[in-house]
ROLUMRO-433572 format. One record per residue: residue in three letters; z, y, x of N, C-alpha, C, O in turn. Coordinates in steps of 0.02 Angstrom, whole numbers, padded with zeros to 5 digits, always signed. Layout:
residues N
AlaZYXZYXZYXZYX
...
***
This chain:
residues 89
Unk+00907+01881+01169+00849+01859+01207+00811+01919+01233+00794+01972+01205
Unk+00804+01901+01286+00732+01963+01346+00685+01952+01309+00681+01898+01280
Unk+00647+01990+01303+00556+01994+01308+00520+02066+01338+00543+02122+01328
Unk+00471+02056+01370+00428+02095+01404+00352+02092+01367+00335+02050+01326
Unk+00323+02131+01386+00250+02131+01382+00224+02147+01449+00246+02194+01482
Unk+00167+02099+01476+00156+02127+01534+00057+02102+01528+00035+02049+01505
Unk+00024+02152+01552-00035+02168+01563-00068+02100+01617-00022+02080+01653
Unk-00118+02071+01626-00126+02030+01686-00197+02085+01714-00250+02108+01692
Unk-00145+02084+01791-00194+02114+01827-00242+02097+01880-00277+02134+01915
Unk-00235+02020+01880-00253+01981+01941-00345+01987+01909-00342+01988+01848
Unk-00392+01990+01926-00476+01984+01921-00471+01923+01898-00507+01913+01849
Unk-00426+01861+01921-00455+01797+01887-00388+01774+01834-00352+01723+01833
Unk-00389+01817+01805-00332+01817+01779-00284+01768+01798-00280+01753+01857
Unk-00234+01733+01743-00204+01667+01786-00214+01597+01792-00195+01549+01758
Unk-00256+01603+01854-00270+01549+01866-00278+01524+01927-00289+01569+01968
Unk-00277+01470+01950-00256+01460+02026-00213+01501+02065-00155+01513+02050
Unk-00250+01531+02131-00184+01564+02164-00149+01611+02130-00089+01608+02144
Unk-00166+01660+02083-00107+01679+02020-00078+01655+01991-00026+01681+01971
Unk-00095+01602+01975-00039+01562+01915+00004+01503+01970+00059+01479+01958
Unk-00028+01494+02017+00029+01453+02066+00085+01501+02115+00133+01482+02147
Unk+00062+01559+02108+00133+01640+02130+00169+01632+02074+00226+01612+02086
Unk+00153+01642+02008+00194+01660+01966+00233+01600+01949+00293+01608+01936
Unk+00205+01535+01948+00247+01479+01932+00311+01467+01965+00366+01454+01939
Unk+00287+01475+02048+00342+01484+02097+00401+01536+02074+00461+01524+02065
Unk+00365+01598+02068+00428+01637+02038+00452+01631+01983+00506+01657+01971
Unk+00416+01593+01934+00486+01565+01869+00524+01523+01901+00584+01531+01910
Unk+00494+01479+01920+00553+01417+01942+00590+01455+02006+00632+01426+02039
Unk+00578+01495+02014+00653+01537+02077+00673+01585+02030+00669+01642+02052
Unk+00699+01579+01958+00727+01636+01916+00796+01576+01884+00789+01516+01868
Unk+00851+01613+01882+00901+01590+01863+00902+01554+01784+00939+01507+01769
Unk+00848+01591+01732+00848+01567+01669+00778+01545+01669+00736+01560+01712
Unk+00765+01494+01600+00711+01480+01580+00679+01531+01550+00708+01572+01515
Unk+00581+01531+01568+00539+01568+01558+00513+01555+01500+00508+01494+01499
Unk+00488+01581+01440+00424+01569+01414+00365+01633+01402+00372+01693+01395
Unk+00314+01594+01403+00242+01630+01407+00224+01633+01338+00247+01597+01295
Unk+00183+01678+01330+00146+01682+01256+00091+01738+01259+00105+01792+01286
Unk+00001+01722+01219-00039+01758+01203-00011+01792+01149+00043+01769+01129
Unk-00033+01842+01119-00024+01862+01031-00045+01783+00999-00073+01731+01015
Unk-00018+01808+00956-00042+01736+00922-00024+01696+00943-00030+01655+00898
Unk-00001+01670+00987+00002+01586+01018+00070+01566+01022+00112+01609+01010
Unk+00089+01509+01037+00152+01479+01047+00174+01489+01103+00136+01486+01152
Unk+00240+01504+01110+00286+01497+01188+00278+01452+01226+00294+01397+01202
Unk+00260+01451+01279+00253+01389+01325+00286+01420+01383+00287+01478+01404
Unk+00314+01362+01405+00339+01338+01464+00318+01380+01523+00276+01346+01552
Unk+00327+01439+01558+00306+01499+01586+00294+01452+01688+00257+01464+01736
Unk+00337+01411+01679+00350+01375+01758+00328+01327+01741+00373+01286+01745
Unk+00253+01286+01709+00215+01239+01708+00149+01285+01726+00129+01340+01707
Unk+00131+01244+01762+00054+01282+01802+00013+01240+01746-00026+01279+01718
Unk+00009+01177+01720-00031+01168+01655-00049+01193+01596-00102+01194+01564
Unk+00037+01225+01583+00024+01271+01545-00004+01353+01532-00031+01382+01484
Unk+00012+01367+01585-00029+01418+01613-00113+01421+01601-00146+01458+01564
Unk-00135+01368+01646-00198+01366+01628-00227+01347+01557-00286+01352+01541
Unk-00180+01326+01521-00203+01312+01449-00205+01382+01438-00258+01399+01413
Unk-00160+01432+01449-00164+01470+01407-00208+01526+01380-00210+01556+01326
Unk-00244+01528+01440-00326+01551+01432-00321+01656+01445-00355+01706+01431
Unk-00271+01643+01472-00263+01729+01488-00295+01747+01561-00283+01721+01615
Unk-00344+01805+01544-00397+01807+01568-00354+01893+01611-00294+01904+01615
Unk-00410+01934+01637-00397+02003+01658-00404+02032+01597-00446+02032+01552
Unk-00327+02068+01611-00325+02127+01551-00284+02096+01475-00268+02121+01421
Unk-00279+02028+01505-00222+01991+01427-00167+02026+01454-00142+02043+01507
Unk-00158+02028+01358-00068+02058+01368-00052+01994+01354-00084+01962+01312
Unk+00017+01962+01400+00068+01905+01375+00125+01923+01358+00130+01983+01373
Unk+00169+01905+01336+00241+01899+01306+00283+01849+01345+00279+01788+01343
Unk+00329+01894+01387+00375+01854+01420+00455+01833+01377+00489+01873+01344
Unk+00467+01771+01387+00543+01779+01357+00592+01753+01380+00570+01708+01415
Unk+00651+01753+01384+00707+01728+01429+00757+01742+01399+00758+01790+01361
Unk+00814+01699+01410+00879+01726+01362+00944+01679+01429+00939+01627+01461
Unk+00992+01725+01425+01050+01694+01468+01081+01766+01513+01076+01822+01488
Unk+01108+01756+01568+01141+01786+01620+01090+01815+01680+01093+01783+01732
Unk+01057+01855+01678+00991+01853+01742+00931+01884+01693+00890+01920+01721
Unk+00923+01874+01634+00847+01856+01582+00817+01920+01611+00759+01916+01630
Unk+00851+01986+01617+00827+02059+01617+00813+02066+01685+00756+02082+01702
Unk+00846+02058+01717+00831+02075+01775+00759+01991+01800+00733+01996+01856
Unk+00749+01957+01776+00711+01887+01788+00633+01920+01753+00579+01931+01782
Unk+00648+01927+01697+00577+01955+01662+00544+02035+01699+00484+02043+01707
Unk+00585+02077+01714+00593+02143+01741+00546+02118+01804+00492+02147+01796
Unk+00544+02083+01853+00517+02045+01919+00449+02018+01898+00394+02029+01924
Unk+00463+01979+01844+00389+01934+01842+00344+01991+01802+00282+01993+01807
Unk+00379+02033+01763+00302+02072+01740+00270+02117+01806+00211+02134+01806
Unk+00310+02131+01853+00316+02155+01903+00228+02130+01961+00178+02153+01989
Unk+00267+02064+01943+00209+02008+01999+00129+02016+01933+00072+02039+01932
Unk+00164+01991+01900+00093+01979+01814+00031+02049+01842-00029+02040+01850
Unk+00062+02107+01852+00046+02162+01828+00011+02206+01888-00019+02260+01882
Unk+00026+02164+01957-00006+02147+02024-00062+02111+02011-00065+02056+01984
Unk-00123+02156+02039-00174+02095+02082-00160+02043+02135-00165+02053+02195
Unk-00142+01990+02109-00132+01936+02175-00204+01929+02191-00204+01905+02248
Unk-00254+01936+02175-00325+01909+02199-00331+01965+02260-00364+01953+02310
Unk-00308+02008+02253-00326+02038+02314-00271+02048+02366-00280+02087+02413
Unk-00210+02010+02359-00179+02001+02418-00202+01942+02465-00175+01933+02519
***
């Protein structure tokens, strides 16, 4: 199994137009995503519900994970986007 750590760099962290970029780009990744605070449970990385449950603000570290054919190069991308200000594109 992949895992990453990636920083959130968006000002509103993820939520709305950040967390609806990044959702898009799990669900265009060949393997399944999951999300995670410290502490918290894996969730579903391509649910925008879950996302917003997850309460990651500017400056949370999350835990990406993925496992299959793609996972490295899939997680490698999204910490990529995470670790971007989308608020200011």
């Amino acid at each position: 199994m992949a895992e990453r750590q990636a920083t959130i760099a968006s000002s509103s962290g993820l939520h709305a137009r950040p967390a609806k970029l990044f959702v898009q780009a799990v669900q265009s990744q060949p393997v399944s995503v999951t999300i995670a605070v410290d502490g918290g449970p894996d969730l579903n990385a391509g649910s925008i519900l879950s996302l917003m449950g997850l309460g990651a603000s500017h400056g949370t570290v999350v835990t990406l994970k993925a496992e299959g054919d793609g996972a490295d190069a899939a997680l490698d991308e999204l910490v990529a986007l995470l670790e971007t200000d989308l608020d200011a594109q």
